[in-house]
C-alpha positions as CSV (number, residue, x, y, z in Angstrom):
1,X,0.0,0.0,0.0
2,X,1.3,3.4,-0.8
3,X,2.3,6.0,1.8
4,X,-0.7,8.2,3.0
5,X,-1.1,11.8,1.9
6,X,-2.6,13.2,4.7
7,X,-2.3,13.0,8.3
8,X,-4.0,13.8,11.2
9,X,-4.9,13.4,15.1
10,X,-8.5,11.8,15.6
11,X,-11.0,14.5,16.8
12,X,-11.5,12.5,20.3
13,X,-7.4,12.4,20.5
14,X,-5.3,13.9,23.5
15,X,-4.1,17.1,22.7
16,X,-1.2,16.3,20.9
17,X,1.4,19.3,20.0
18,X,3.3,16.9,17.4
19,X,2.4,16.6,13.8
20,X,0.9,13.3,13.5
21,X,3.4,12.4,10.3
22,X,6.0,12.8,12.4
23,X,4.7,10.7,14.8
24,X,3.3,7.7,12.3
25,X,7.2,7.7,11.1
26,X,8.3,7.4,14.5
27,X,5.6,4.5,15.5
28,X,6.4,3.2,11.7
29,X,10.3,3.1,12.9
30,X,9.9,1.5,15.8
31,X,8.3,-1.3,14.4
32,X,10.6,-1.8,11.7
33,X,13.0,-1.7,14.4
34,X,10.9,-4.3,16.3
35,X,10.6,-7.0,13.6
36,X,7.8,-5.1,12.0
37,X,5.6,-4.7,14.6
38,X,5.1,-1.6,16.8
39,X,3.9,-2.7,20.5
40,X,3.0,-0.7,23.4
41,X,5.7,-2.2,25.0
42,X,8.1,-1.1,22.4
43,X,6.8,2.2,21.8
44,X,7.5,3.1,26.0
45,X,10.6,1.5,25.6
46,X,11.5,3.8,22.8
47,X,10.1,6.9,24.8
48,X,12.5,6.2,28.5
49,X,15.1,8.5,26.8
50,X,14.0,12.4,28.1
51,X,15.1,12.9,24.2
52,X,13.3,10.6,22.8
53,X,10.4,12.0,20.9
54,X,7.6,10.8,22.6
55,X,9.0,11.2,26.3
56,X,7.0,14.0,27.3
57,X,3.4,12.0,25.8
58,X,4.2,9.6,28.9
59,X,3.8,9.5,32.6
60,X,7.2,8.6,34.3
61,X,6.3,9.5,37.9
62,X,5.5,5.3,38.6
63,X,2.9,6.3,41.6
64,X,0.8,8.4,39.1
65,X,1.1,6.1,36.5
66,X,0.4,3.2,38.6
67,X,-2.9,4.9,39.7
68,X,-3.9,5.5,35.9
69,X,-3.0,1.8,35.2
70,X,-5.7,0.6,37.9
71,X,-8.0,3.4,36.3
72,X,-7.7,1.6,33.2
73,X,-7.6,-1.5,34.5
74,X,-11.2,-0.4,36.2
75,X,-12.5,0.4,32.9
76,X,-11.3,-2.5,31.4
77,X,-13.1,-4.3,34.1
78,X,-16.5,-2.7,33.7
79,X,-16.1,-2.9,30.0
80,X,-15.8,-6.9,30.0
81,X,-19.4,-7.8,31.7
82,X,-21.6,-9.0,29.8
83,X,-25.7,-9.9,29.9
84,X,-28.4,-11.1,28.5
85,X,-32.0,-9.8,28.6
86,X,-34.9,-11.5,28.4
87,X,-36.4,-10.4,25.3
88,X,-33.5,-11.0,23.0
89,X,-32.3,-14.5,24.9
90,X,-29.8,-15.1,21.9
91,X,-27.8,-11.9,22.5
92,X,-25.1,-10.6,25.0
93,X,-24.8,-6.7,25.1
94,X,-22.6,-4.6,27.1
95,X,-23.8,-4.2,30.9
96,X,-22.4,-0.7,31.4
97,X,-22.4,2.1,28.7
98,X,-20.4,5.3,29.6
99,X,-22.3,8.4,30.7
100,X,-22.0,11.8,31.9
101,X,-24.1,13.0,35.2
102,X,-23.2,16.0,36.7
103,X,-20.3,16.8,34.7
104,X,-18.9,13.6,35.9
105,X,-18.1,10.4,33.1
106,X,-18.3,7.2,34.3
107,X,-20.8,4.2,33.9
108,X,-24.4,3.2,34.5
109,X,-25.9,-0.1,33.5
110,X,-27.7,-0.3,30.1
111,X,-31.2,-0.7,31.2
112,X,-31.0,2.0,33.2
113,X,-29.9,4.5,30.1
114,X,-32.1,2.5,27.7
115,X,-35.1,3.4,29.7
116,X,-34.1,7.3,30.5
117,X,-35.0,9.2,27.0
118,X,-32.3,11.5,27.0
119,X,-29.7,8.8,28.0
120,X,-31.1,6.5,25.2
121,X,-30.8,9.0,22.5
122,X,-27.1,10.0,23.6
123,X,-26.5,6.1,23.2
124,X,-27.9,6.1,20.1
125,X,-25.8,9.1,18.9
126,X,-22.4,7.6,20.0
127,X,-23.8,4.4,18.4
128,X,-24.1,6.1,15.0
129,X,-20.7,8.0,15.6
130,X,-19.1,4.5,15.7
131,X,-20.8,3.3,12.8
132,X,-19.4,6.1,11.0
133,X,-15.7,6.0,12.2
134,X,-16.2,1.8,11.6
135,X,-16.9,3.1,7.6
136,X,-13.9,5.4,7.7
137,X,-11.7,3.1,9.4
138,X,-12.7,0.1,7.0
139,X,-13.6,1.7,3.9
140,X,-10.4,0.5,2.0
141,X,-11.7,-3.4,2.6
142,X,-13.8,-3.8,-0.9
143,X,-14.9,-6.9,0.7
144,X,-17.0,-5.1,3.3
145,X,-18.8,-3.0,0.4
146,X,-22.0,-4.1,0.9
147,X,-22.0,-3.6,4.8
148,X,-20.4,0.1,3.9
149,X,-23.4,0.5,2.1
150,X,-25.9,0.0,4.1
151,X,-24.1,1.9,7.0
152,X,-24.0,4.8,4.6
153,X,-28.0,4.6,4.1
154,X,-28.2,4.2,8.0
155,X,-26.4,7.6,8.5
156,X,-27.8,8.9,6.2
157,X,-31.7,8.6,7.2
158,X,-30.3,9.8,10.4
159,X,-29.2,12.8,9.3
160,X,-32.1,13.6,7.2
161,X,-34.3,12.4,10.6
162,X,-32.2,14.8,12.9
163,X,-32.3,17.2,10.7
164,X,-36.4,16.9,10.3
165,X,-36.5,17.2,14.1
166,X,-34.3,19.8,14.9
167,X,-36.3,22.1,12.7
């Protein structure tokens, strides 16, 4: 595959200050250096150097970082449970969705968002914002055309629905 023309930090991204070329050569070069494959574990181990480029991207101080680890660790946690409901006996879902109360994000379990309106309709927004990064992210695969497709007609009867309601 050729080289990209065009690069860019994802809209949900930490604030990065580094062009993100720079940094897709960087990741690119560690994994060349790496037998061709750019792990997490490689990338910090490429970043220990205070001159190394991404250094400063990192947490060094090992209590703070140990703290964020469990955080992660948490949300990894609360991410992996999964249940089944009644009405669709066949199918595990999620048993936590994130959500913001209060200017606070954390987690809440699914029936309780599916059955508050304006938690439901947030869920359904992310849920089409993911559809749409899934057809950016995968658009290249010609083998998922006809899934692309139909994703496309999804978002766009949303749009044309939001936009019919907003009005």
């Amino acid at each position: 595959m050729a080289r990209p023309t065009y690069f860019s930090w994802r809209a949900n991204a930490p604030k990065m200050d580094l062009d993100p070329e720079v940094a897709w050569e960087e990741i690119r070069s560690i994994g060349e250096s790496n037998g061709g494959l750019a792990t997490a574990e490689a990338i910090v181990e490429a970043s220990r150097s205070e001159n190394a480029l991404f250094h400063r991207y990192f947490e060094w101080d090992d209590s703070i970082a140990a703290e964020k680890h469990r955080e992660a660790q948490a949300r990894t946690l609360v991410g992996s449970i999964q249940v089944r409901y009644s009405q669709s006996p066949g199918v595990e879902t999620r048993a936590f969705e994130i959500t913001v109360q209060k200017d606070v994000r954390g987690y809440a379990p699914v029936d309780i968002i599916l059955a508050n309106p304006d938690e439901r309709a947030l869920l359904l927004q992310r849920a089409f914002a993911e559809l749409a990064s899934f057809k950016r992210r995968y658009t290249a695969l010609s083998e998922l055309s006809g899934v692309l497709l139909q994703i496309d007609d999804l978002l766009t009867r949303q749009g044309a629905a939001g936009q019919a309601g907003s009005g």
